[in-house]
C-alpha positions in Angstrom: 0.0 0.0 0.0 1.5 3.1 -0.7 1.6 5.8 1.1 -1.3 7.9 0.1 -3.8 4.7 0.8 -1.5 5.0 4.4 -2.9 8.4 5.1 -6.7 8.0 3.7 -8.8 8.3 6.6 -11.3 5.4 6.8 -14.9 6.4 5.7 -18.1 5.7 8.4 -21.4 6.7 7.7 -20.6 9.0 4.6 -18.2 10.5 6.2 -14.9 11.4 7.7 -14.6 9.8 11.1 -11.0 10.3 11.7 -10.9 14.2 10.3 -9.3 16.1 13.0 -10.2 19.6 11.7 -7.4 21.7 10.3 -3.5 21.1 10.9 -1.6 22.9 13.0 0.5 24.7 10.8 -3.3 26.3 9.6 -5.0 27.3 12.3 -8.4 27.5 11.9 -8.5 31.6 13.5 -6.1 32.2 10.5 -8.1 30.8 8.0 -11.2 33.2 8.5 -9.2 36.7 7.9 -6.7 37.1 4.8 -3.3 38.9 5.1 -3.4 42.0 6.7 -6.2 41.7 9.1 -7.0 40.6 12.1 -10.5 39.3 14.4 -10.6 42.7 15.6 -11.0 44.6 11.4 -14.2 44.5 9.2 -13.1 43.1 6.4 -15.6 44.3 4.2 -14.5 47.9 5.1 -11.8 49.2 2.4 -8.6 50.7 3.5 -8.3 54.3 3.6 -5.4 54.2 0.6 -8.1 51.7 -1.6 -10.8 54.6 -1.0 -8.3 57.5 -2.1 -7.2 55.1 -4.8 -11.3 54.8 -6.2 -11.8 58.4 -5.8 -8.9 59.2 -8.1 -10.4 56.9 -10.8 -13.5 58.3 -10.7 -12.1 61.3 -11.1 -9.7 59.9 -13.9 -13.5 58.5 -15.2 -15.2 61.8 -15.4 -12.1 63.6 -16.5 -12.0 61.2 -19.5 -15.5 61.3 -20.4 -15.2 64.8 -20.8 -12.7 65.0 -22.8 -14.2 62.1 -25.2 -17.6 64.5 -25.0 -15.4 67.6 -26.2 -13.5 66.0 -28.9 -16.7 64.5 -30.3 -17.9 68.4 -30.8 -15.0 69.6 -31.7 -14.8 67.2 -34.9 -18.1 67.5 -35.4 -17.9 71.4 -35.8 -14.8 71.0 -37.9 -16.3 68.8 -40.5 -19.1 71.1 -40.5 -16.8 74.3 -41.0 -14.7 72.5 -43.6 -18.3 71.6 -45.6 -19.5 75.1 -45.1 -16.1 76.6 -46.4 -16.6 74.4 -49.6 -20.3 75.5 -50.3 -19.6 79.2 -49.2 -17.1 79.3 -52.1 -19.4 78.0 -54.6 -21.9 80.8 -53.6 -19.8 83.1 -53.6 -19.3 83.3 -57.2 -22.7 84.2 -58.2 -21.7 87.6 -56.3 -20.1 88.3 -59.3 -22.4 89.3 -62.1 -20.1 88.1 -65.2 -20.1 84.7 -63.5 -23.7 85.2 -62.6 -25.0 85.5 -66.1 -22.1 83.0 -67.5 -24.0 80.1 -65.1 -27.7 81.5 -66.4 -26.8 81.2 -70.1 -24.9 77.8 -69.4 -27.5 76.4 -67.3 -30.7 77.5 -70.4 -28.4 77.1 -73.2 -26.5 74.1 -73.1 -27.9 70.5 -71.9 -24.6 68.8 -70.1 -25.3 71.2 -67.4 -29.5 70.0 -67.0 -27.9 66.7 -67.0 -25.3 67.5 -64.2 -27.7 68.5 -61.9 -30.0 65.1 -62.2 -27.2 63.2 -61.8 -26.2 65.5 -58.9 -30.0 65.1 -57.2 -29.4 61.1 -57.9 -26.0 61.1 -56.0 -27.3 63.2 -52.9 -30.2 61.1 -52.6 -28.7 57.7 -52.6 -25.6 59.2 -50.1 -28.5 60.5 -47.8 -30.1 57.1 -47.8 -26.6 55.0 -47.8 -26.1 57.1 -44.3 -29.7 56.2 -43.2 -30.0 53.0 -43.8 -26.3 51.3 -44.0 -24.8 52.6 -40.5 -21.6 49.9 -41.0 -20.5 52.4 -44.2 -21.1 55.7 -42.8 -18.8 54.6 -40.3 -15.9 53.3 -42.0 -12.8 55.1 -42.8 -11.9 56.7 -45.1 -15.6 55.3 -47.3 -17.6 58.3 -44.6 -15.5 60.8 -45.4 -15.6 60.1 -49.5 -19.4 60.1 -49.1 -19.9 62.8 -47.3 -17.5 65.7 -49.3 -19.0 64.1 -52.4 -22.7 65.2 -51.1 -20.9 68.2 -50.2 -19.5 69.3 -53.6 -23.1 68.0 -55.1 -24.9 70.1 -52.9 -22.6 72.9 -53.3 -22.9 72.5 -57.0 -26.8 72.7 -56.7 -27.0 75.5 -54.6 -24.6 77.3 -57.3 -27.1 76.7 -59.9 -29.6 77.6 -57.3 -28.2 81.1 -56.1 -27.9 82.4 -59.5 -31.4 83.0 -60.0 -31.7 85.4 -56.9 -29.8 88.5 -56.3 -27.2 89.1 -54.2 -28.4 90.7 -51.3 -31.1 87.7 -51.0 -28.3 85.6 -51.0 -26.3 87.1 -48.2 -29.6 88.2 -46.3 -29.9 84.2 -46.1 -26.6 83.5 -45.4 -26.4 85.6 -42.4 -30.0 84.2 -41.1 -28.6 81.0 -41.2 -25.7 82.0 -39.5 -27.0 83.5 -36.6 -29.4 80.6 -36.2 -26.7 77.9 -36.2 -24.5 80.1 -33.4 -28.3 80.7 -31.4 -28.6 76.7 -31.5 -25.0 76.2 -30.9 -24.7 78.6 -27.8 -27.7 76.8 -26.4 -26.9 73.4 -26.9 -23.9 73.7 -24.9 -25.6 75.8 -22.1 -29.0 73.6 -21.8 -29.4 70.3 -19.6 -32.9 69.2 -21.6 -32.8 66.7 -24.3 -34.9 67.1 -27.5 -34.3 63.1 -28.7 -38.0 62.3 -28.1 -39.0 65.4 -30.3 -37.4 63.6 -33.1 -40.2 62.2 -34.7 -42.4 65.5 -34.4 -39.7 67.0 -36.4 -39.2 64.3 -38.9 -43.3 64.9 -39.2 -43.3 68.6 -39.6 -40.7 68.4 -42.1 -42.0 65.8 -44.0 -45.6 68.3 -44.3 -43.8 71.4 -45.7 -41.8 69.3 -48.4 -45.1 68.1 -49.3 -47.3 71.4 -49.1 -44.6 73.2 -51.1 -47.2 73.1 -54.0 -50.0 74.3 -52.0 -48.6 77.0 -50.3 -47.1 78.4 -53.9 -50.3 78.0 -55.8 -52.0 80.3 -53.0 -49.1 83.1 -53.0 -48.4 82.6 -49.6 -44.7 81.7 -50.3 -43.5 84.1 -47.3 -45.5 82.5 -44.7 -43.9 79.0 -45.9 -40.4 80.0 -45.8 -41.7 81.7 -41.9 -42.6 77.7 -41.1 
């Protein structure tokens, strides 16, 4: 018999009948309280340099958090400014009235440019719905990028077309309306604690009623009131 079958207690009843409880080497007063604490410490009470040490990574938490929050808006504005820039200098020709009437005479006269601007409608609409609908591309890099500075140039390239037929002052009446609303919307987005997610919908709804009533509102002549809404 070797000497592990030596040392196997006998088994009585289901059990052991010879176990003696823990060596002495172990004792059993040991065995309830890990390093570093004794039968007179809670040990479910931290130690003061384990509470110091979780309130400095909350702090590292909230500090991070932050700073995820602020560069989020800060790319966010900058792609914003660098697609404004781009559409800002396509409007900005029609200020000039040789270019002006160039774009009117092009745009009557000769059919490539009538062709441009379907093809240009085609391509913003299927970017706008590839960003709606397939959320895996419009977050891939660099495909989000390509997609969205080509809707850019398209749009700007429409709005060229577009800003030619009004005058100049409209133009920069509009541009400065839009302007002020975006800071107004900017200043209190960073300064309010309420958040406008639900209204979502209601504004999906409401926008989806003036594209449709565009017709209705021109046929009556009460084209001011609809640009008001």
């Amino acid at each position: 018999m070797n000497t592990v079958e030596q040392n196997k207690p006998e088994l009585q009843g289901g059990g052991f009948a010879n176990y003696q409880g823990p060596p002495e080497s172990f004792p059993a007063e040991q065995a309830q309280y890990p390093q570093g604490y004794n039968d007179h410490e809670d040990i479910n009470m931290p130690a003061q340099d384990n509470m110091e040490q979780y309130k400095v990574e909350e702090e590292i938490d909230s500090f991070t958090n932050a700073t995820i929050r602020q560069g989020f808006i800060k790319k966010t504005y900058g792609i914003l400014l660098s697609q404004l820039i781009i559409t800002i200098f396509f409007i900005a020709l029609t200020f000039f009235d040789s270019v002006k009437k160039m774009i009117r005479f092009n745009y009557q006269s000769n059919p490539i440019m009538g062709i441009l601007l379907y093809v240009v409608f085609i391509a913003t609409t299927v970017i706008f719905i590839m960003f709606a609908c397939c959320r895996d591309t419009a977050r891939k890099v660099p495909t989000n990028y390509i997609l969205l500075f080509t809707y850019t140039f398209c749009m700007s390239y429409y709005l060229l077309i577009l800003c030619s037929e009004f005058s100049t002052k409209s133009v920069f009446a509009a541009l400065v309306l839009t302007f002020a609303a975006t800071l107004g919307l900017t200043i209190y987005s960073f300064t309010t604690t309420h958040d406008f997610t639900f209204y979502s919908g209601i504004l999906f709804a409401f926008i989806t009623v003036l594209i449709f009533s565009f017709p209705f509102f021109l046929w009556l002549g009460s084209y001011t009131f609809y640009c008001i809404l």
